[in-house]
C-alpha positions as a Markdown table, in Angstrom:
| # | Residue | x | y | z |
|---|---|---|---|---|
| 1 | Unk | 17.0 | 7.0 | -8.7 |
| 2 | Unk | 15.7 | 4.8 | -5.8 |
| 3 | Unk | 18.5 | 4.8 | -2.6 |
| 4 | Unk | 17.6 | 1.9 | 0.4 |
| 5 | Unk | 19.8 | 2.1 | 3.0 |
| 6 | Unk | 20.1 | 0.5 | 5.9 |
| 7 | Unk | 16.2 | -0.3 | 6.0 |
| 8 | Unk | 14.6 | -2.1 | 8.6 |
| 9 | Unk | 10.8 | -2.5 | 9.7 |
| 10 | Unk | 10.1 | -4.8 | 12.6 |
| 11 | Unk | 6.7 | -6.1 | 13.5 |
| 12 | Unk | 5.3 | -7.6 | 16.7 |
| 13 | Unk | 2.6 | -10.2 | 17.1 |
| 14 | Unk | 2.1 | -12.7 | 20.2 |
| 15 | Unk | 4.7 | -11.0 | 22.1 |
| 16 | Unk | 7.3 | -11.5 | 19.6 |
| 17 | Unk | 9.3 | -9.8 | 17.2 |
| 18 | Unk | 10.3 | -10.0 | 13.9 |
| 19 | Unk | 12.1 | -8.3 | 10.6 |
| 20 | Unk | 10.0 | -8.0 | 7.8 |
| 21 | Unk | 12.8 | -5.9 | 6.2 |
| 22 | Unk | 16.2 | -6.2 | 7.8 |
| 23 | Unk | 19.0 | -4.1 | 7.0 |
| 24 | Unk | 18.2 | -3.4 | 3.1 |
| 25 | Unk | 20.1 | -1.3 | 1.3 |
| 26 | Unk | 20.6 | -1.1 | -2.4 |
| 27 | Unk | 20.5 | 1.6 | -4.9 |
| 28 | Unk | 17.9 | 1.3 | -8.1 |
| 29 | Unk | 18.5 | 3.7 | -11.5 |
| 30 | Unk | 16.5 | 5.1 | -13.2 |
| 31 | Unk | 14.8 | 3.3 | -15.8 |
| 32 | Unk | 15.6 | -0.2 | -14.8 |
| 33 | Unk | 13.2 | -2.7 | -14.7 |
| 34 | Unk | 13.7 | -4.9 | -11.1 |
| 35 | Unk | 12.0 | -7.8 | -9.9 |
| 36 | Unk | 11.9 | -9.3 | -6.2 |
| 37 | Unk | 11.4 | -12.8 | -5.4 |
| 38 | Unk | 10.9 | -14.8 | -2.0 |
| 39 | Unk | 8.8 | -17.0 | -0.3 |
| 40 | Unk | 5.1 | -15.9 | 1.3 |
| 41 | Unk | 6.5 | -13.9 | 4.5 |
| 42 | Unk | 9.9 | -12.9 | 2.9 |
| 43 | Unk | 8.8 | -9.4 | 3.5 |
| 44 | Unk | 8.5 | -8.3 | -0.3 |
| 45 | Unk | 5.7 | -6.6 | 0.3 |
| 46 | Unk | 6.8 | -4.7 | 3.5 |
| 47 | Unk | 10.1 | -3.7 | 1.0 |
| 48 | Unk | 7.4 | -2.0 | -1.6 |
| 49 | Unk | 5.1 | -0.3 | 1.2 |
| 50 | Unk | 8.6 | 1.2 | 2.4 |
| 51 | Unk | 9.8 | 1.9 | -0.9 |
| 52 | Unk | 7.0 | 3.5 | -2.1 |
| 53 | Unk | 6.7 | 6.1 | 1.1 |
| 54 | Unk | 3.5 | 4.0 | 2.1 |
| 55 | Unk | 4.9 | 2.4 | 5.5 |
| 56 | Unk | 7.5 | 4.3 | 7.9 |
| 57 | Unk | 10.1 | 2.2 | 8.3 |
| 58 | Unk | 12.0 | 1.5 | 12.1 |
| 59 | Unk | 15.5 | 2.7 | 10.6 |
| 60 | Unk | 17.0 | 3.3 | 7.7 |
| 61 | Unk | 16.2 | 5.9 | 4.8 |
| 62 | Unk | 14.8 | 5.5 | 1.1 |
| 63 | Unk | 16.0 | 8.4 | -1.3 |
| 64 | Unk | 13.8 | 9.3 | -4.5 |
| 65 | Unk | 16.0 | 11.4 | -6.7 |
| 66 | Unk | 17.4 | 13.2 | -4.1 |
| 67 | Unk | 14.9 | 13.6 | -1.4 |
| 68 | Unk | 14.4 | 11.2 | 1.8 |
| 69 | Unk | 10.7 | 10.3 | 2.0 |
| 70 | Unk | 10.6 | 10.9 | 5.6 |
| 71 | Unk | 12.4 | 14.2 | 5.6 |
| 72 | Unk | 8.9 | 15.8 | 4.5 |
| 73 | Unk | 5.7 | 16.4 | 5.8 |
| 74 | Unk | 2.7 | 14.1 | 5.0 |
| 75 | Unk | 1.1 | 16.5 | 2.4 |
| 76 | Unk | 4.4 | 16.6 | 1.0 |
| 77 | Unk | 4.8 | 12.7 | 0.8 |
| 78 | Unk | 1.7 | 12.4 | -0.9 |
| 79 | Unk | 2.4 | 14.6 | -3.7 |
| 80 | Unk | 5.4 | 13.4 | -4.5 |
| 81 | Unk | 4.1 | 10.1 | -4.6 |
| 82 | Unk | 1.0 | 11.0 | -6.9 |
| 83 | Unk | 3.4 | 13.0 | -9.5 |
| 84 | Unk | 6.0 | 10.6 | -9.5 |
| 85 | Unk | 4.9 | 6.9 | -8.8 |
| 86 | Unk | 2.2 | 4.4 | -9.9 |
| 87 | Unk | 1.0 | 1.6 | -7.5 |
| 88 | Unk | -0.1 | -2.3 | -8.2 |
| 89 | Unk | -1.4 | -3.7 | -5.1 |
| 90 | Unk | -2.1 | -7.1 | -4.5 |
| 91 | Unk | -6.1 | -7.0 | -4.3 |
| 92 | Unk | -7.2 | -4.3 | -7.4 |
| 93 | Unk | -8.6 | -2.2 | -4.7 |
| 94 | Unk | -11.4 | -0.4 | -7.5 |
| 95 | Unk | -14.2 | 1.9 | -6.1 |
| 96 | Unk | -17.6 | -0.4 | -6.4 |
| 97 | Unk | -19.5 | 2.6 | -7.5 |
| 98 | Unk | -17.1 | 4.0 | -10.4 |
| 99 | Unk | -17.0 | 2.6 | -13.8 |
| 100 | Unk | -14.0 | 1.2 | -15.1 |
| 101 | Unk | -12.9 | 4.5 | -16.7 |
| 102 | Unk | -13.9 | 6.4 | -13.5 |
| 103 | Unk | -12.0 | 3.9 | -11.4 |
| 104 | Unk | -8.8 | 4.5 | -14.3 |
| 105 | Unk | -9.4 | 8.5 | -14.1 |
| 106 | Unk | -9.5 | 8.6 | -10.1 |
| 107 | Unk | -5.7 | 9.6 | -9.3 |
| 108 | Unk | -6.1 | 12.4 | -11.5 |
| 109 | Unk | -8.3 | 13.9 | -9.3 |
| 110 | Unk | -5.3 | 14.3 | -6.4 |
| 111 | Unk | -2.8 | 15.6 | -8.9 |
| 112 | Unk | -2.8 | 17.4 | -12.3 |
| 113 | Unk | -5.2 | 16.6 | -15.1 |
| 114 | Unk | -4.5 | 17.3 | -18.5 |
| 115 | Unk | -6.7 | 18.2 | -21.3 |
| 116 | Unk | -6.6 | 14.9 | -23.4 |
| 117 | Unk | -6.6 | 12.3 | -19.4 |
| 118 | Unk | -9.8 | 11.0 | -21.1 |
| 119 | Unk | -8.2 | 10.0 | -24.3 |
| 120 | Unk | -4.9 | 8.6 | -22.2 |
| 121 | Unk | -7.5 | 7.0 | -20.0 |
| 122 | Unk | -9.2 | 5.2 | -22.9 |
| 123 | Unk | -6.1 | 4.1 | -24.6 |
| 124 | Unk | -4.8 | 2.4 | -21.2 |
| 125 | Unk | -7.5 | 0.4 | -21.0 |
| 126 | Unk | -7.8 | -0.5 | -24.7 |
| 127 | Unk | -4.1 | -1.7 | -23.9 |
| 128 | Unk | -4.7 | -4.2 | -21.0 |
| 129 | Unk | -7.7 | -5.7 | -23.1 |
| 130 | Unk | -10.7 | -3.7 | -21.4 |
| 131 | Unk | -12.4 | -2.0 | -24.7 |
| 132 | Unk | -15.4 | -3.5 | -24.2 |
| 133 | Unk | -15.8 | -2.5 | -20.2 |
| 134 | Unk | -15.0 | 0.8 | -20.1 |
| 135 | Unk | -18.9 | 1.4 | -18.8 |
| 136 | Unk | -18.6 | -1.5 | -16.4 |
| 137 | Unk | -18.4 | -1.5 | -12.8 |
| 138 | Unk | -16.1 | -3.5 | -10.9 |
| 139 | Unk | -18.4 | -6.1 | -9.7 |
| 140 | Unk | -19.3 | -6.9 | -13.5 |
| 141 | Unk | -16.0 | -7.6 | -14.2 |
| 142 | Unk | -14.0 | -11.1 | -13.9 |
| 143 | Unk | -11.3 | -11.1 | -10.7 |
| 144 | Unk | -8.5 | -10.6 | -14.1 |
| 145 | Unk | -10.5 | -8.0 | -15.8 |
| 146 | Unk | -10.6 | -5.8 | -12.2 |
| 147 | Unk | -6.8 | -6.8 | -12.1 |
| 148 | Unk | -6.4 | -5.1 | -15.2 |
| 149 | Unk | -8.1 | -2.2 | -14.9 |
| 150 | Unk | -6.4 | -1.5 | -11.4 |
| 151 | Unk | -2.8 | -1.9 | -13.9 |
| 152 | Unk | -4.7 | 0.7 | -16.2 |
| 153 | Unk | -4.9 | 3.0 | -13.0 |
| 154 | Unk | -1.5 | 2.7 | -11.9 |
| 155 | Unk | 0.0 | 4.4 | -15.8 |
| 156 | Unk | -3.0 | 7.2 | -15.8 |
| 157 | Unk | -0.5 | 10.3 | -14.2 |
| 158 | Unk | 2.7 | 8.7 | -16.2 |
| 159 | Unk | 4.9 | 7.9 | -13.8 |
| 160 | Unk | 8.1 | 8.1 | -13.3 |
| 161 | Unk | 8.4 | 4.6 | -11.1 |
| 162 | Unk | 5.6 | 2.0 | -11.0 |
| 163 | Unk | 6.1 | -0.4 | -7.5 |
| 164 | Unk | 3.9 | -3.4 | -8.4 |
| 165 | Unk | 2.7 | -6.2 | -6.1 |
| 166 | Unk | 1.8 | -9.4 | -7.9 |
| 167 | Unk | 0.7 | -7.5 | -10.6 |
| 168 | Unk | 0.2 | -10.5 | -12.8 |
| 169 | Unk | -0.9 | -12.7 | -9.6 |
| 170 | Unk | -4.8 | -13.7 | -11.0 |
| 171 | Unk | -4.3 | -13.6 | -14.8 |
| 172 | Unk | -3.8 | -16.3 | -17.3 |
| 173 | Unk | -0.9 | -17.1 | -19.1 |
| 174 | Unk | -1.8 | -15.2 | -22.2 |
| 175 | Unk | -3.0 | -11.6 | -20.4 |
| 176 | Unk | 0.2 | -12.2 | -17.8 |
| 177 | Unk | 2.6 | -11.5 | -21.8 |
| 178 | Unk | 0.3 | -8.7 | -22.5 |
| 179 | Unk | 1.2 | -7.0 | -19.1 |
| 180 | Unk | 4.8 | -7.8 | -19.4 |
| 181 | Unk | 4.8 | -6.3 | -23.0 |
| 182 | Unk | 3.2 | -3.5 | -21.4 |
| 183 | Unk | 5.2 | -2.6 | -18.7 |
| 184 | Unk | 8.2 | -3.5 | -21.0 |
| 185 | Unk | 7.2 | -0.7 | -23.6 |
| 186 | Unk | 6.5 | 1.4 | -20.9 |
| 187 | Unk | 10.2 | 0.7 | -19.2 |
| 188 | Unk | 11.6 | 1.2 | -22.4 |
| 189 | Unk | 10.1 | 3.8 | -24.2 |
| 190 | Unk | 9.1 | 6.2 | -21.6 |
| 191 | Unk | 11.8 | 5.3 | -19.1 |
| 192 | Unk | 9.8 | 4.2 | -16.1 |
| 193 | Unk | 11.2 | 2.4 | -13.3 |
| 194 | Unk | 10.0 | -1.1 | -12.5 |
| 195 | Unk | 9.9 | -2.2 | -9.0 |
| 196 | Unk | 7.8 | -5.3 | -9.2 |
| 197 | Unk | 7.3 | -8.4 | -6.4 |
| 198 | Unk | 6.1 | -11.7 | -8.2 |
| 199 | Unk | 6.2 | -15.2 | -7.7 |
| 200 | Unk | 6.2 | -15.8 | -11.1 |
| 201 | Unk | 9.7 | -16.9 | -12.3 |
| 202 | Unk | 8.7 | -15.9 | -16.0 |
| 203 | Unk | 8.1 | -12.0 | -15.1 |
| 204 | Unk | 11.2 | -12.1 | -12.7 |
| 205 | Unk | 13.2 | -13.5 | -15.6 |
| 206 | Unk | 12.1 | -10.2 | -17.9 |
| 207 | Unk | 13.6 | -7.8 | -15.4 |
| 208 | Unk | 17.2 | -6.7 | -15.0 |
| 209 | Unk | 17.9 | -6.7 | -11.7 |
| 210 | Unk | 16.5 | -9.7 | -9.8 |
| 211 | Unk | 16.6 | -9.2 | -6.3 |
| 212 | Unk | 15.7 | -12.5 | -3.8 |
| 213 | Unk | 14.3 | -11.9 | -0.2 |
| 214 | Unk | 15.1 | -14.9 | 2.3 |
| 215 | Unk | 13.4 | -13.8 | 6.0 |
| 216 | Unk | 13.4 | -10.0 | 5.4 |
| 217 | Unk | 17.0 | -9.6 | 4.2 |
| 218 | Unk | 18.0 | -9.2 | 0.7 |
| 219 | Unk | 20.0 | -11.4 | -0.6 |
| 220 | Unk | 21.3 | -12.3 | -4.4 |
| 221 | Unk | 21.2 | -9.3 | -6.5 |
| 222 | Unk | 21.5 | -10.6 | -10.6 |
| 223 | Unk | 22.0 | -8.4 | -13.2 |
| 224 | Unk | 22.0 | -8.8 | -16.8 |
């Protein structure tokens, strides 16, 4: 379970001040699959980075089943967020001078391996389309294909929550259903939580809890 409360991060540039996050608080169970809308500079982004122990936020605590992020110690924080959560970022974010199975293997090597990662490894990226590249190195691959390996990376130590950033912002239409069915059967059959900031109103519509950020605060929660 994922416990906001009271969350605020404020930011400074030219003198001024603003909220990227302002006040948030909501509570997330597990195995629901949530999506968060809002305009560019909404502070969706700043909501993951806080959600996902990545940024400390100014006030204001985020519980992960039980334990506040920031009651712990860095080395702590870190492996609680390699056991426990998967990450989408934005930009794919692969290492130039790993393959695509390297790149897919590489958070295995902060956390705990098992004997068949290699197999798990291949059948993630069989599953986001990327059979034929498993040998290929990021800068031979399309700006989708590196997109797809990065969501390959984010499932390799079966996590328990995946926070995703535009996950399907560079794909087409067709790969963008293939994700969704992915992180659907995921959600469903292995109970992950779904965190996931998008602009596209056909992802948002998949999940269950839409949340809509207007100017750091978050407004309309919808449930179905």
């Amino acid at each position: 379970m994922i416990e906001v409360r009271g969350l605020t991060k404020t930011y400074g540039a030219g003198g001024q001040t603003y909220k990227a996050v302002d006040n948030a608080t909501f509570t997330i169970e597990k195995g629901r699959m949530v999506s968060i809308m809002g305009h560019s500079g909404s502070g969706k982004t700043t909501l993951l980075s806080l959600i996902g122990g990545l940024t400390r936020p100014d006030a204001g605590t985020v519980t992960i089943d039980g334990l506040d992020l920031w009651s712990v110690d860095d080395n702590a924080l870190s492996a609680m967020r390699n056991r426990k959560m998967g990450f989408i970022y934005q930009f794919s974010s692969l290492i130039p001078t790993l393959t695509v199975y390297e790149n897919v293997l590489l958070p295995l090597a902060f956390g705990n391996a098992s004997g068949d990662a290699g197999d798990f490894a291949l059948e993630l990226i069989a599953r986001v389309g990327l059979k034929e590249k498993v040998d290929a190195f990021p800068s031979q691959l399309s700006g989708g294909q590196q997109r797809r390996a990065a969501i390959a990376r984010a499932f390799i130590n079966s996590p328990e929550i995946v926070l995703a950033d535009e996950p399907t912002g560079d794909l087409d239409e067709e790969t963008e259903k293939e994700i969704m069915t992915l992180f659907q059967g995921m959600n469903k059959d292995k109970g992950v939580t779904f965190v996931i900031v998008t602009h596209s109103s056909e992802l948002a519509a998949q999940a269950e809890i839409k949340m809509r950020m207007t100017h750091g605060v978050v407004g309309t929660v919808d449930t179905h």
